[in-house]
N, C-alpha and C positions, 0 to 999 in steps of 0.2 A: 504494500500500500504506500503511493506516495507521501511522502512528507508535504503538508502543506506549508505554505510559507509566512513567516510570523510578520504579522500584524501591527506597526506600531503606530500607536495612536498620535497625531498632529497635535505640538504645540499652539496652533493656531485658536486665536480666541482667549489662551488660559494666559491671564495677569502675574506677575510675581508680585502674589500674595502676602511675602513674607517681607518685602519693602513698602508695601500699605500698609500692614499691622504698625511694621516702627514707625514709619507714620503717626500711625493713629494713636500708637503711645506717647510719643513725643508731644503732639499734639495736645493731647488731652492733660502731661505732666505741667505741659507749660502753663496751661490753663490752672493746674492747680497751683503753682508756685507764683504765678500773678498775683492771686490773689490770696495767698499767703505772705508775701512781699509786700503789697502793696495798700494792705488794708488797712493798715495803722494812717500813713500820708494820707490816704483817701480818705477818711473817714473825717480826719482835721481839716483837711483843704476841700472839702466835696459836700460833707455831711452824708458819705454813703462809704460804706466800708468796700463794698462789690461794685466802686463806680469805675473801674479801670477792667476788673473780668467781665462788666457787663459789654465797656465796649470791644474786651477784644473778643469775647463770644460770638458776636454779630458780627464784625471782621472777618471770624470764621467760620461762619456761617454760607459768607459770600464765597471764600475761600476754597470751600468743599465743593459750593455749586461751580465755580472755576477748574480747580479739577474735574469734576465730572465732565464737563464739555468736554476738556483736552482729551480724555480719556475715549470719547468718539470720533472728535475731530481729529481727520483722516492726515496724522502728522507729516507726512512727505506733500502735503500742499502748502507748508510753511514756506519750503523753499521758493516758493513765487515771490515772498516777501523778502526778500535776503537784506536787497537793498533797501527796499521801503523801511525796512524795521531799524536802520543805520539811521535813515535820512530822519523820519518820527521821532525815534530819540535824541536826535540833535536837535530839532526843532524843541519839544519837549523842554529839553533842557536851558534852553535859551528863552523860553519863557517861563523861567525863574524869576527870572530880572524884568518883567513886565509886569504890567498894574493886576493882573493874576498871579501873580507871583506872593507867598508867604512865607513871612519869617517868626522864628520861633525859638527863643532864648540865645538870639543874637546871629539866627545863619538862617540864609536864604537859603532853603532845601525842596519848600513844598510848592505845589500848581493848586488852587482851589478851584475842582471841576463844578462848582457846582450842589450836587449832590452830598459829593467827598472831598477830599485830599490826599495827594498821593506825593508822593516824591520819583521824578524823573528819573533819578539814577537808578530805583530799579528796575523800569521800564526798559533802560539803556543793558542792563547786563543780560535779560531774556534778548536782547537785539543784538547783542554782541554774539549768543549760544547761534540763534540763529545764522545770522551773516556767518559767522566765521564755520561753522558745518556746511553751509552751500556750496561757498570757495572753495571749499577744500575738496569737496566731491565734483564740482565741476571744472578746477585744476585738474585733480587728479585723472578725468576722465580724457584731458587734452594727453598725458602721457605720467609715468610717475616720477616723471625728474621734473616738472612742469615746477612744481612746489617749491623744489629746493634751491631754483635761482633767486637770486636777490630781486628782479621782476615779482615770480608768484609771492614771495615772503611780501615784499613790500605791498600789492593787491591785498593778502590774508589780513595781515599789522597795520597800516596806515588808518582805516577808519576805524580797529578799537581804540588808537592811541590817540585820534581827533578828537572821541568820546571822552575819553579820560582825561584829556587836559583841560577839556570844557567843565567837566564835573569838577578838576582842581581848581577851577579858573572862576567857574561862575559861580557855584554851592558853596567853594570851600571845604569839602568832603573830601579831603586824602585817603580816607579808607576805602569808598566806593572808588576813586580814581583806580586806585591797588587792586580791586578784585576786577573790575573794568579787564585792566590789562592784565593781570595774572590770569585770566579766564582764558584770553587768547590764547597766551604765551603756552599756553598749559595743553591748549586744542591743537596746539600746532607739536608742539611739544611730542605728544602721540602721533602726528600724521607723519611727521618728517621723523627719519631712523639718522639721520644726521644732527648728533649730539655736539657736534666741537661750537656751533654758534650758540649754543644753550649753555657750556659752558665758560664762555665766552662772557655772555652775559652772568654770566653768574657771578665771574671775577667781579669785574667793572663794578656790578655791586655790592656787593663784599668790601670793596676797596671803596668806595661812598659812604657805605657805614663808616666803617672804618675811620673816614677821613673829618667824618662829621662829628663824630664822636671823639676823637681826637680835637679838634678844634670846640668842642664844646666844653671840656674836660681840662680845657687849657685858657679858657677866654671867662670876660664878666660877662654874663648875658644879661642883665640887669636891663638892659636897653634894647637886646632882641626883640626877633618875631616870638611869637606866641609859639611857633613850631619849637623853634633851639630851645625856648623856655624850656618846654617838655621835654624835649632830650634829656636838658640839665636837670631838670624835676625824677627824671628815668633815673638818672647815673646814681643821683644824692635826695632821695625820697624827703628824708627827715630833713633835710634845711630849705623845704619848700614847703613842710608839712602844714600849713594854713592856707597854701595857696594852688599851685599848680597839681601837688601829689597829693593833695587832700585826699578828691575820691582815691587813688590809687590806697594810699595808706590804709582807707577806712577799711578797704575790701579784703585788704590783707591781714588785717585783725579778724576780718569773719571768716577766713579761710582758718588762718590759726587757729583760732577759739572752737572751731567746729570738731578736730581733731578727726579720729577714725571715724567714729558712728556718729558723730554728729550729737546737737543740743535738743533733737526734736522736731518736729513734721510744725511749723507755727512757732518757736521758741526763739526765732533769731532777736538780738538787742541792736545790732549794726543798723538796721532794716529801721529802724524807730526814731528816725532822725537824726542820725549818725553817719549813714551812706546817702549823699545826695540823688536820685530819681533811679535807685538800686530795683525798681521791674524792669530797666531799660538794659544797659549794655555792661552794668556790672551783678547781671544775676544769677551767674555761675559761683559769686562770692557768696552768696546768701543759701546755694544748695549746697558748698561746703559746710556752710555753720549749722544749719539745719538738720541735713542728711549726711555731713563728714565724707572724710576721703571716701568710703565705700559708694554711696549715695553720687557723687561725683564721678569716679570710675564706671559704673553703673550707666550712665548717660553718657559720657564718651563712648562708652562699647556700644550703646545703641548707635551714636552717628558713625560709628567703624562698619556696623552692619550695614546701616543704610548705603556708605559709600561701597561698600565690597560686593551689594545687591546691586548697582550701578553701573558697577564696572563688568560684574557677568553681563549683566542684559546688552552692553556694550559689544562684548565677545561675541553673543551670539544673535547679535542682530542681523537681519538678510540682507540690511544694505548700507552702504558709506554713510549715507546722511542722518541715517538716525543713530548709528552708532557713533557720530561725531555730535549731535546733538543729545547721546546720554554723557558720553563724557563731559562735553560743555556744562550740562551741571552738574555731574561731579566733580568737577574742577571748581565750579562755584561753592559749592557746599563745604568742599574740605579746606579750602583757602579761608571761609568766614569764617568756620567752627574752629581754626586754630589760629586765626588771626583773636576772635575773642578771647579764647583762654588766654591765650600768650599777655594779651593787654589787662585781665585780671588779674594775671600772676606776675605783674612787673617783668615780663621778660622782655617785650619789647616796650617804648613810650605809648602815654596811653593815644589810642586813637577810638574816637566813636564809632563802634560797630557790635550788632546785633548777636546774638545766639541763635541762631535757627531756630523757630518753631516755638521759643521759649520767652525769649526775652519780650516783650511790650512793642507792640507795632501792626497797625492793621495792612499797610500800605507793603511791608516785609513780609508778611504771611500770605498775602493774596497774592504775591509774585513766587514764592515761594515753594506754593502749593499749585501753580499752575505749572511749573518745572518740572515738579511729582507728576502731573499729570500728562504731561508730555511724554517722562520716562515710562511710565506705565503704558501708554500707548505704545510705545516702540517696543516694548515688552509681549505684547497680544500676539506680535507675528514674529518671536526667537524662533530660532530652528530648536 
């Protein structure tokens, strides 16, 4: 009797499941740690203890319905927008600076549509995923060395790095200018197997630090930019302690104080007037004091899952452009989530930026989560 022949069942349709769950944990953690974090300030400044979880609940509420679309919408039609979504975000960006344009504890970051408020820049990093996956598939389909002249580099590089100097130039946001460009660098990074200009660049920065640091560690900055200030604040915490390393300091007492296991799910003291707007970009200090080193570890090993769920669905994508568009946000994702900690733990100066899914922000979750939604789309047709 013949052998029939085995039957394997088509990936096609089936989601990876197990990067929506961390998702949905992430998601839901953050939600509890807002307002754990932030009910003491709310409650003083608001007269609602749940007035910061109620908005970011409804932020995520939009959020979720933003994924779902992406998660239908048929993602290799993005590529028609490659350019469009460069050109929008530069637009975007530059009305900053117009009479729709708002500021907010001294930085022009946000657009009032209206309805909402968003901020530009991260309308600019989903347009930089896109752009920079198209070029790279439609280089690459001109031949495979197409890429690796200083021609296709400069086509791939030149409008993420127009974006990002606009975001330095007109926001004043260095940290989204950084993910801006790290996003690229990162996408291309992957396409080209030609390492010696990436380490190239690597020098040249290293030797910036370096030289800045040097020069800051040697000079009065008493009379600097706000940036050197921070350096010098970075190098020498305590002799800025009232002023530029304030928040850094504070956050570093709730990491300390938190110890292994932490003070408590609710029991942080930092959090009570102590850490200034600690839901926002220093509330990985407040889940050390809380939930301690353990508690901490515990949520980095979820965004290690998420990125490592990323990078399969990358691998086994059926075609160039959505596997350069899951990288693109995992390149996003891992650059944010260690650019935060780094700036909670004093490793690098501090600079404003987010925690994934956690920290306080409706305008970062709605983009955020249409990423997710993206990647899960590209995920429905792996081999």
């Amino acid at each position: 009797m013949a052998k029939q022949p085995v039957k394997f069942r088509s990936s096609k349709h089936n989601m990876d499941y197990v990067l929506l769950t961390v998702v949905l944990f992430l998601v839901g953690f953050g939600l509890l740690m807002i307002y754990s974090v932030s009910s003491y300030d709310a409650g003083i400044d608001h007269g609602d203890s749940a007035f910061f979880l109620k908005n970011q609940a409804q932020s995520t509420v939009v959020a979720f319905a933003a994924l779902f679309i992406m998660i239908k919408f048929p993602y290799k039609a993005l590529q028609r927008f490659d350019v469009l979504a460069i050109v929008v975000s530069a637009i975007l960006i530059v009305l900053v600076k117009s009479p729709i344009g708002i500021t907010k504890n001294g930085a022009s970051r946000w657009i009032n549509a209206g309805i909402t408020t968003f901020q530009p820049a991260e309308v600019a990093k989903i347009g930089v995923i896109v752009y920079v996956a198209s070029i790279i598939q439609r280089l690459e389909s001109l031949g495979k060395n197409v890429i690796r002249k200083p021609k296709g580099l400069a086509i791939v590089m030149i409008p993420p790095a127009i974006l990002a100097v606009l975001v330095y130039e007109l926001t004043n946001n260095m940290s989204s200018a950084i993910i801006i460009l790290g996003i690229a660098v990162a996408m291309v990074f992957v396409a080209v197997p030609d390492y010696k200009w990436f380490f190239a660049m690597g020098a040249l920065v290293i030797a910036a630090v370096v030289a800045v640091v040097s020069y800051v560690s040697n000079a009065d900055t008493s009379g600097s930019t706000f940036r050197l200030a921070r350096v010098a604040a970075w190098l020498n915490p305590e002799a800025y302690s009232t002023d530029q390393a304030f928040q850094t300091l504070q956050a570093l007492y709730a990491i300390g104080s938190g110890g292994i296991w932490g003070k408590g799910l609710g029991q942080s003291m930092q959090k009570r007037g102590f850490l200034p707007e600690a839901q926002n970009d220093m509330i990985f200090s407040i889940i050390c004091e809380e939930l301690g080193l353990f508690g901490a570890l515990a949520i980095i090993l979820l965004f290690v899952v998420l990125i490592w769920s990323c990078m399969i669905i990358a691998n086994k994508a059926v075609d160039r452009f959505g596997a350069m568009l899951v990288v693109g946000v995992m390149a996003h994702y891992a650059i944010q989530v260690i650019l935060n900690i780094a700036v909670v733990t004093n490793t690098i100066p501090n600079t404003g930026i987010t925690l994934p899914f956690i920290s306080y922000g409706g305008t970062s979750t709605l983009f955020l989560l249409t990423e997710i939604g993206i990647v899960l789309n590209v995920s429905k047709s792996c081999r």
